[in-house]
FISE-716108 format. One record per atom (N, C-alpha, C): residue number from 1; residue in one letter; atom name; x, y, z. Coordinates in Angstrom, 3 decimals. Layout:
<pts>
<pt pos="NUM" code="a" site="CA" xx="X" yy="Y" zz="Z"/>
...
</pts>
This chain:
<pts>
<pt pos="1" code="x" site="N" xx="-82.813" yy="52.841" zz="-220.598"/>
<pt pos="1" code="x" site="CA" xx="-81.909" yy="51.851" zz="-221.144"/>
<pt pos="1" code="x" site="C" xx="-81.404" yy="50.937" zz="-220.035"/>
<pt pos="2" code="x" site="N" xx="-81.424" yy="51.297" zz="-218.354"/>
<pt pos="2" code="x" site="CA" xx="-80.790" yy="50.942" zz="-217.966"/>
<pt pos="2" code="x" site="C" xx="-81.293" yy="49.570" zz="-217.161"/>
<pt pos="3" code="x" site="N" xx="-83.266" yy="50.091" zz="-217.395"/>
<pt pos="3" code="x" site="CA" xx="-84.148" yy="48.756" zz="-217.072"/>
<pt pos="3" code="x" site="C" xx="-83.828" yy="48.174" zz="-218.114"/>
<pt pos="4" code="x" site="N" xx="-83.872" yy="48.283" zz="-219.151"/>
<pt pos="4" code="x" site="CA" xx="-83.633" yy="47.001" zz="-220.319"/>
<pt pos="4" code="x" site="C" xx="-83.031" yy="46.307" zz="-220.094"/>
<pt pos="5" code="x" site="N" xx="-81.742" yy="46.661" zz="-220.052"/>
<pt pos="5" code="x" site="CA" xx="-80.478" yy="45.831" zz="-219.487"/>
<pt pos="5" code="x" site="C" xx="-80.220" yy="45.222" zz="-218.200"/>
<pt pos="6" code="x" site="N" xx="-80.956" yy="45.654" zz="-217.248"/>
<pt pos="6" code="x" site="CA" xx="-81.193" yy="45.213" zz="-216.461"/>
<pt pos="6" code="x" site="C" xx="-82.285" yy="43.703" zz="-216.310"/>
<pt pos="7" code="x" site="N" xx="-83.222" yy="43.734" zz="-217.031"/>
<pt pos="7" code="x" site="CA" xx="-84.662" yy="42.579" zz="-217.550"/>
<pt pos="7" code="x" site="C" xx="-83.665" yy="41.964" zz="-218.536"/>
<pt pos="8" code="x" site="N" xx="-83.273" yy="42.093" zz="-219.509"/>
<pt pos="8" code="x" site="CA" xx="-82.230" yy="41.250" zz="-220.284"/>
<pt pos="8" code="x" site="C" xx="-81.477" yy="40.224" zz="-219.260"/>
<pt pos="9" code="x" site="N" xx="-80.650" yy="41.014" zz="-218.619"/>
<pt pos="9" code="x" site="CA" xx="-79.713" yy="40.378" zz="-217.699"/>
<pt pos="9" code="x" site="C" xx="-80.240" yy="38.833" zz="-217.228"/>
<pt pos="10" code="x" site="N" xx="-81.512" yy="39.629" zz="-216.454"/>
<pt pos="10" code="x" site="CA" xx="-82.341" yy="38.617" zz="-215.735"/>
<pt pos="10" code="x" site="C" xx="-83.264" yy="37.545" zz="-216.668"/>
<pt pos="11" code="x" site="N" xx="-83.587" yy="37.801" zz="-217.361"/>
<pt pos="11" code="x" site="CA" xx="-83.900" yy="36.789" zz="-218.718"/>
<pt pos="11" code="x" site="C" xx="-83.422" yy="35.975" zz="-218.968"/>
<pt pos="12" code="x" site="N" xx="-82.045" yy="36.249" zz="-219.499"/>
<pt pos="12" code="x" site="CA" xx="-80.558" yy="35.095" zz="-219.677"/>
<pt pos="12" code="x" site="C" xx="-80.367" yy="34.285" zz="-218.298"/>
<pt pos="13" code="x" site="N" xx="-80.413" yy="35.406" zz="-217.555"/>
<pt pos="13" code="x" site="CA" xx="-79.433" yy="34.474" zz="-216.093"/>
<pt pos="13" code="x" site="C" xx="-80.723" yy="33.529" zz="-216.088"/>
<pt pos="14" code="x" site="N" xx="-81.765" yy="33.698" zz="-215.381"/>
<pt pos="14" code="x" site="CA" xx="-83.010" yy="32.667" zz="-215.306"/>
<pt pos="14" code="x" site="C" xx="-83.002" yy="31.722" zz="-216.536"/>
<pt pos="15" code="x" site="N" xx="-82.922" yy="32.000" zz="-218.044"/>
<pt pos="15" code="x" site="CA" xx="-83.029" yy="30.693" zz="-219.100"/>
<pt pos="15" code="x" site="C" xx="-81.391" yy="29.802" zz="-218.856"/>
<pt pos="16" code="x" site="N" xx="-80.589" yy="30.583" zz="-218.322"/>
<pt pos="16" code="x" site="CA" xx="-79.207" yy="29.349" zz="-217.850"/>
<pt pos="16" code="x" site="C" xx="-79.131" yy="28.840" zz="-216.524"/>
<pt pos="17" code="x" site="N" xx="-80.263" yy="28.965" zz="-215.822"/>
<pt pos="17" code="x" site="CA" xx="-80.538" yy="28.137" zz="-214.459"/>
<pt pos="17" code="x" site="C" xx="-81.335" yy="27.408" zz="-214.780"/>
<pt pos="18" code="x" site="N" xx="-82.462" yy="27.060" zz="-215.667"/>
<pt pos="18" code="x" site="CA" xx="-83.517" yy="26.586" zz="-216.261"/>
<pt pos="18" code="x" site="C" xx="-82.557" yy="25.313" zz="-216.918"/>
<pt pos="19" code="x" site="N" xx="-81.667" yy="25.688" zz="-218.089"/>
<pt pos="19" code="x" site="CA" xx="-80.585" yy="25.112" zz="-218.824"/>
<pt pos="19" code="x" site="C" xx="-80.344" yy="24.146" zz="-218.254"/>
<pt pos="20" code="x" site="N" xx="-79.635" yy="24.405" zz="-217.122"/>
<pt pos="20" code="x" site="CA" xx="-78.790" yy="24.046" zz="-216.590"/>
<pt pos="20" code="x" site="C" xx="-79.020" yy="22.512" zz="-215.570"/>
<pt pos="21" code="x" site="N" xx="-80.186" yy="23.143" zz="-214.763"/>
<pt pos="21" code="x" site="CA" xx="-81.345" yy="22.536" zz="-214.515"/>
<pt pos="21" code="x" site="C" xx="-82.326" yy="21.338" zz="-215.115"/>
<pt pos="22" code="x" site="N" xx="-82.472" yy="21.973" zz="-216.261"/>
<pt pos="22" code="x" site="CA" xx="-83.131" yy="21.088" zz="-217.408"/>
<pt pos="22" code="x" site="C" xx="-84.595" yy="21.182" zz="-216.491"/>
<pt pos="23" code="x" site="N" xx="-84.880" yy="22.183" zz="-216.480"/>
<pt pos="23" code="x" site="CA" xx="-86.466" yy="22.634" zz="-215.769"/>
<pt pos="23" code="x" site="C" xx="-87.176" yy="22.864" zz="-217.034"/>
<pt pos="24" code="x" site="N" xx="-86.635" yy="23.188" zz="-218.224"/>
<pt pos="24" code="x" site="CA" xx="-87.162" yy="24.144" zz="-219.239"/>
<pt pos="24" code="x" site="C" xx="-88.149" yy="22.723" zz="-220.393"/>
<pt pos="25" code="x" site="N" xx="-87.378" yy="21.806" zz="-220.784"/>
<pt pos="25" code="x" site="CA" xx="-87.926" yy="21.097" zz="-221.601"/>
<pt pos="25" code="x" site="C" xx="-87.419" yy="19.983" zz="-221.553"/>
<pt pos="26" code="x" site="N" xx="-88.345" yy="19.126" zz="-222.194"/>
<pt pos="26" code="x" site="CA" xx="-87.125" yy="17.333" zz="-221.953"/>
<pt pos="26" code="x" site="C" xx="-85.407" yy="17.925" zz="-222.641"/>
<pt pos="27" code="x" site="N" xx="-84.667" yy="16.878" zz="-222.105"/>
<pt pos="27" code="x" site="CA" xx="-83.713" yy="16.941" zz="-222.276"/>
<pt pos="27" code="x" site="C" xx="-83.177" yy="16.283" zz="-224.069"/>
<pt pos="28" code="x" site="N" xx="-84.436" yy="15.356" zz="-223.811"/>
<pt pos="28" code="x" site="CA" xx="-83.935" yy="14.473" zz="-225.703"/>
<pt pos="28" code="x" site="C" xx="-84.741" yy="15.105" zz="-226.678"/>
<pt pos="29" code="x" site="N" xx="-85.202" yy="16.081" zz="-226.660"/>
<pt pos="29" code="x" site="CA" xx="-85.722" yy="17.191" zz="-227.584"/>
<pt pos="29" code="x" site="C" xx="-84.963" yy="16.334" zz="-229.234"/>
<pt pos="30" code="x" site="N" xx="-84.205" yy="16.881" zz="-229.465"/>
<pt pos="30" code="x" site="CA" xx="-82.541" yy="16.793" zz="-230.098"/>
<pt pos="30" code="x" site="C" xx="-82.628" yy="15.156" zz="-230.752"/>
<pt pos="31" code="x" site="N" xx="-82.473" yy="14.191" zz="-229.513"/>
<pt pos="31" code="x" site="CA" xx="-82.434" yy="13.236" zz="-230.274"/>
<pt pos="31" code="x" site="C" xx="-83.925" yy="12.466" zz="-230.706"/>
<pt pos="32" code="x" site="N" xx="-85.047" yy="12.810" zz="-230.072"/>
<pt pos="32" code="x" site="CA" xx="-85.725" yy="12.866" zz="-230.403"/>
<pt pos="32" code="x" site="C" xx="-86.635" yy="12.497" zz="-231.827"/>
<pt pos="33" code="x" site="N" xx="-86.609" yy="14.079" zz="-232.109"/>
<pt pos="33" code="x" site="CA" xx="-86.971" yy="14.905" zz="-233.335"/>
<pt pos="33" code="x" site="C" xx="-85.480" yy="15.491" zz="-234.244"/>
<pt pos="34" code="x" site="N" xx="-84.696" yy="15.735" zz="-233.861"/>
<pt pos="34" code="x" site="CA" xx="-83.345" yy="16.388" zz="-234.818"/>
<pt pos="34" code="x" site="C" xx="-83.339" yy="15.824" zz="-236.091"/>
<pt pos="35" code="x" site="N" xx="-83.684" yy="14.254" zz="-236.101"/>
<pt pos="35" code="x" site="CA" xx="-83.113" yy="13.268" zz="-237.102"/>
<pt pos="35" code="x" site="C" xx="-84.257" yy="13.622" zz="-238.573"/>
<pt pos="36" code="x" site="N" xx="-85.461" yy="13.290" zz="-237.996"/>
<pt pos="36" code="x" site="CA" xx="-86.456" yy="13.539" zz="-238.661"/>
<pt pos="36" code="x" site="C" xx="-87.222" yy="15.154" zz="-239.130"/>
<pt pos="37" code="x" site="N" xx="-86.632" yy="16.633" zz="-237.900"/>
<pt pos="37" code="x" site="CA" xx="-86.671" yy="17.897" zz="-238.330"/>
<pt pos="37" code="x" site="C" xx="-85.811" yy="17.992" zz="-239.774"/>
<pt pos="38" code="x" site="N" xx="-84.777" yy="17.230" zz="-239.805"/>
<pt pos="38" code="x" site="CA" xx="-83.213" yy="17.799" zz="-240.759"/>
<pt pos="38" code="x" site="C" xx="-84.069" yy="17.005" zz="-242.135"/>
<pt pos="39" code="x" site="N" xx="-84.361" yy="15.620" zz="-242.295"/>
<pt pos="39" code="x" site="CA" xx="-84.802" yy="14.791" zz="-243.098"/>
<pt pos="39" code="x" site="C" xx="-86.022" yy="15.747" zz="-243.629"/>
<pt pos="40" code="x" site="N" xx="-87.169" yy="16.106" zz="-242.988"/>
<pt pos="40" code="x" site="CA" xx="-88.296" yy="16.814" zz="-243.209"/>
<pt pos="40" code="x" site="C" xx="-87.723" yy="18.319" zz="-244.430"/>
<pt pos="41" code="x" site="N" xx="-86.796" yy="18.996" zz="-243.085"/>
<pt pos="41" code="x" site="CA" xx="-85.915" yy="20.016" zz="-243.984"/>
<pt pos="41" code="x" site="C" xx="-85.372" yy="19.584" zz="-245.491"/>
<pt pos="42" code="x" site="N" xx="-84.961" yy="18.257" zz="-245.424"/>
<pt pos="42" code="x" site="CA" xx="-84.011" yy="18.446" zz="-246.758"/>
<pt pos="42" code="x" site="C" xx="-84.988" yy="17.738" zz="-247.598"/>
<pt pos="43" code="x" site="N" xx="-85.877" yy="17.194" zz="-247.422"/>
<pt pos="43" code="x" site="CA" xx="-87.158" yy="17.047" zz="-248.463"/>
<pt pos="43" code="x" site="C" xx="-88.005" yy="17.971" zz="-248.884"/>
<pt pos="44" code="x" site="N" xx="-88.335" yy="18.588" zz="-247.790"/>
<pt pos="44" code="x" site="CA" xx="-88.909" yy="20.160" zz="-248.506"/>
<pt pos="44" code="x" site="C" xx="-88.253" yy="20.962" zz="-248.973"/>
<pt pos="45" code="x" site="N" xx="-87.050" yy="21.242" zz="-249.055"/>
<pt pos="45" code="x" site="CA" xx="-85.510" yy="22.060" zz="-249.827"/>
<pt pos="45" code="x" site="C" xx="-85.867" yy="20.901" zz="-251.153"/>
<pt pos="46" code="x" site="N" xx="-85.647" yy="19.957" zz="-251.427"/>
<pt pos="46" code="x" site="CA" xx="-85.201" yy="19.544" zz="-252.675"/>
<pt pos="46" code="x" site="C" xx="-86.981" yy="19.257" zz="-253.496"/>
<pt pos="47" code="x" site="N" xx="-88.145" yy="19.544" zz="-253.098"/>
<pt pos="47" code="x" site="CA" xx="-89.378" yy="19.658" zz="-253.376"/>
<pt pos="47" code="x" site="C" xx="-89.340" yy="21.144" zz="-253.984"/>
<pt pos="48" code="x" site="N" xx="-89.012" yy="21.815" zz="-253.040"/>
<pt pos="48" code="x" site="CA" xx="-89.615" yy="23.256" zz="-253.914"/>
<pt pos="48" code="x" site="C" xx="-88.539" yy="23.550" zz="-254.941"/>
<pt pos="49" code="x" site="N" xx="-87.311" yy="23.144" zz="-254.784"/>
<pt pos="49" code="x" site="CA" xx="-86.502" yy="23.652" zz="-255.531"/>
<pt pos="49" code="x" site="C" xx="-86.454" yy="23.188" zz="-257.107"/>
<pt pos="50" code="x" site="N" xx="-87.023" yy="21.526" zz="-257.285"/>
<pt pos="50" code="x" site="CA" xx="-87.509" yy="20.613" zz="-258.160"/>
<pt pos="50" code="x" site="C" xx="-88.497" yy="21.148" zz="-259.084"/>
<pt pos="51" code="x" site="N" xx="-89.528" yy="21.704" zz="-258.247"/>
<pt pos="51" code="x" site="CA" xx="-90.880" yy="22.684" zz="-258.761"/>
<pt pos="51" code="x" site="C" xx="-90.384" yy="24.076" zz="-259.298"/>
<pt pos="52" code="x" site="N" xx="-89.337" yy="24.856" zz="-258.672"/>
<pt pos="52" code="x" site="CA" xx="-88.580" yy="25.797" zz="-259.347"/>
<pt pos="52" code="x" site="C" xx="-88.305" yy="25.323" zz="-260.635"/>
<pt pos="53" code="x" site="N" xx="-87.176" yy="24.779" zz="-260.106"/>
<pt pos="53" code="x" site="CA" xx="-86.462" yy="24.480" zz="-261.606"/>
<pt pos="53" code="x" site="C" xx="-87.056" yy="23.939" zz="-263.023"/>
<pt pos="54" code="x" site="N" xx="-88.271" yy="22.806" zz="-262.545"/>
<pt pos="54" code="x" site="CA" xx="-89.066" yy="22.047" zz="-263.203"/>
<pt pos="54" code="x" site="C" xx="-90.541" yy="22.844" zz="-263.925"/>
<pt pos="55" code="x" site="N" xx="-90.995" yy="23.451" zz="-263.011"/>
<pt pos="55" code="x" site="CA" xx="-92.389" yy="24.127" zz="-263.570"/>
<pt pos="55" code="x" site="C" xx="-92.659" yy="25.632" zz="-263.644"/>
<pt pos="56" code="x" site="N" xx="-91.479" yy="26.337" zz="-263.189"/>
<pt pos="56" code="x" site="CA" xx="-91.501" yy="27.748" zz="-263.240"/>
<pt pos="56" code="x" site="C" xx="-91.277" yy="28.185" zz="-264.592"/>
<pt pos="57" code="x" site="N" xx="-90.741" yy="27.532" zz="-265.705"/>
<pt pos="57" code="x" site="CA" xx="-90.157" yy="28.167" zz="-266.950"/>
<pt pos="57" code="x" site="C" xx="-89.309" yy="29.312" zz="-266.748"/>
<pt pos="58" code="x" site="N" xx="-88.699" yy="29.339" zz="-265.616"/>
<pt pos="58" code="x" site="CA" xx="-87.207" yy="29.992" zz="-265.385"/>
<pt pos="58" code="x" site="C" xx="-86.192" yy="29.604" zz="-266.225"/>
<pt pos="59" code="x" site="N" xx="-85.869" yy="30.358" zz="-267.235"/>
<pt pos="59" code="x" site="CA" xx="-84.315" yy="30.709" zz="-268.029"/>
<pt pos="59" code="x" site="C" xx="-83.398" yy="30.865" zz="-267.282"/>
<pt pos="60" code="x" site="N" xx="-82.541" yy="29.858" zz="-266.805"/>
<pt pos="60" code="x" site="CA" xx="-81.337" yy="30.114" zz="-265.674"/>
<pt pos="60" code="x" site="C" xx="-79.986" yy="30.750" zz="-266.375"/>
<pt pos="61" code="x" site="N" xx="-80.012" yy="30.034" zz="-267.432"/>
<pt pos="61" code="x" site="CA" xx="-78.560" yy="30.819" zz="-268.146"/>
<pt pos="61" code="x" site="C" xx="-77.074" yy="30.877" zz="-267.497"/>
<pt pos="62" code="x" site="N" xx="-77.178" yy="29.158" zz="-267.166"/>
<pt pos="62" code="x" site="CA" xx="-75.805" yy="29.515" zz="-265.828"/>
<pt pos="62" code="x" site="C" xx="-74.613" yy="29.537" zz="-266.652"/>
<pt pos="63" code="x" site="N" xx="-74.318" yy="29.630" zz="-268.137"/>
<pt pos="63" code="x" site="CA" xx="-72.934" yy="30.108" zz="-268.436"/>
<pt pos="63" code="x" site="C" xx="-73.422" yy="31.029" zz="-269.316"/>
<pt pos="64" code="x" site="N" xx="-73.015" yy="32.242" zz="-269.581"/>
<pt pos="64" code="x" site="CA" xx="-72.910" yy="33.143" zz="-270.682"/>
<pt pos="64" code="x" site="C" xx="-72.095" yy="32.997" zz="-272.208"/>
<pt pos="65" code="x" site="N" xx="-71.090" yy="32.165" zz="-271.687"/>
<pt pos="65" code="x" site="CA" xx="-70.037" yy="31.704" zz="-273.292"/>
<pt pos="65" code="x" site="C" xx="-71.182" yy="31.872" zz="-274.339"/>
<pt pos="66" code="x" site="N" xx="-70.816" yy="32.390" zz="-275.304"/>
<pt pos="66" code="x" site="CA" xx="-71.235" yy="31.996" zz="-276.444"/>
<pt pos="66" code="x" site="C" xx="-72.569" yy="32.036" zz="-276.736"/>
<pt pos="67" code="x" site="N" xx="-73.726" yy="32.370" zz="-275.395"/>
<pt pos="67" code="x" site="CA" xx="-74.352" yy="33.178" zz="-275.642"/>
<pt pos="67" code="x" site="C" xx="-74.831" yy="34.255" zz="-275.688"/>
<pt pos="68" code="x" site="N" xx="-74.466" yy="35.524" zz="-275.317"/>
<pt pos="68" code="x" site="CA" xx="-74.407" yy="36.300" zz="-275.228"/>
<pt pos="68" code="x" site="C" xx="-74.119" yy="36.945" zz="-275.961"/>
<pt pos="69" code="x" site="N" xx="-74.977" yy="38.129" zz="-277.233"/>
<pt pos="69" code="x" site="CA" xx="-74.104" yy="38.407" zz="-278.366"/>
<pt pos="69" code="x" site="C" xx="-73.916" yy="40.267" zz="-278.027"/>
<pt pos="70" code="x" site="N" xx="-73.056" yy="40.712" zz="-277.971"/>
<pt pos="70" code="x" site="CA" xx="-73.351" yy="42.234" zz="-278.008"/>
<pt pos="70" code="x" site="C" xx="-73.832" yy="42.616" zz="-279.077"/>
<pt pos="71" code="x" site="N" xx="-74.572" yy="43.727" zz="-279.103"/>
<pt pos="71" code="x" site="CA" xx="-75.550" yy="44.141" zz="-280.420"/>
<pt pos="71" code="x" site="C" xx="-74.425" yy="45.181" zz="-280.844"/>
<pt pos="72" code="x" site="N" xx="-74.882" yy="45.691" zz="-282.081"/>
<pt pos="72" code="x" site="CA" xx="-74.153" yy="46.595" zz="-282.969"/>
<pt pos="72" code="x" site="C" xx="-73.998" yy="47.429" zz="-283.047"/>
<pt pos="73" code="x" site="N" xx="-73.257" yy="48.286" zz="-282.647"/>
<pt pos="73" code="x" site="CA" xx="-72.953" yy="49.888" zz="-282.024"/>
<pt pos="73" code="x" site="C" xx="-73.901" yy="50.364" zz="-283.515"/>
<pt pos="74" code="x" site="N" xx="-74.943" yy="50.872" zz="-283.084"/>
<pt pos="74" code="x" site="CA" xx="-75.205" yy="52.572" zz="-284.142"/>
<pt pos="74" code="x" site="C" xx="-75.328" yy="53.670" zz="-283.557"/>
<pt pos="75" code="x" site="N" xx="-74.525" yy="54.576" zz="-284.445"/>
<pt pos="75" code="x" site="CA" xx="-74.413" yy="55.759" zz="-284.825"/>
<pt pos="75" code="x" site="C" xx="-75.510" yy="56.439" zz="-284.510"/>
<pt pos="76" code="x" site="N" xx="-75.648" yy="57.361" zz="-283.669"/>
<pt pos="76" code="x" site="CA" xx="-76.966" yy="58.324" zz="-283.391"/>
<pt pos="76" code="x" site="C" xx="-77.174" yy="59.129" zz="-284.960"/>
<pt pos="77" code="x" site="N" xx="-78.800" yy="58.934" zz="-285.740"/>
<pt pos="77" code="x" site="CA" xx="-78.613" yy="59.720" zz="-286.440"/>
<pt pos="77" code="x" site="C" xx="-79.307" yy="61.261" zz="-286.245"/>
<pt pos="78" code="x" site="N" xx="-78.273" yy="62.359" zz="-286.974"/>
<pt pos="78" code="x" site="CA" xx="-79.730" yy="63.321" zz="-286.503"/>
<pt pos="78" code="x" site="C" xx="-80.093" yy="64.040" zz="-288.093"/>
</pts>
């Protein structure tokens, strides 16, 4: 356990000198791509969810009022 924690340690400390540094990757990563990752994201979120709702023949049933009937208590016969 005590190498683990030890290689952990050193993992972190080295990726926040890297960080820090900006050795690791461009720095405009972010502004970049961010704008167009999030846009990409929320078009494919509102695509599949469209196809859910639209072509699955999913019964959503989002209020119960009034439909829902309890059935009719019977009597066990023997």
């Amino acid at each position: 356990m005590y190498r683990f924690a030890k290689a952990a340690v050193n993992i972190s400390s080295q990726a926040a000198r890297q960080v820090r540094h900006g050795s690791s990757a461009p720095q405009d990563f972010h502004s970049k791509y961010g704008t167009g990752i999030m846009i990409g994201g929320a078009v494919f979120c509102t695509a599949i969810w469209s196809y859910v709702m639209t072509q699955t023949g999913i019964t959503w049933n989002l209020s119960p009022i009034r439909k829902v009937m309890p059935k009719e208590w019977r009597e066990a016969e023997e």
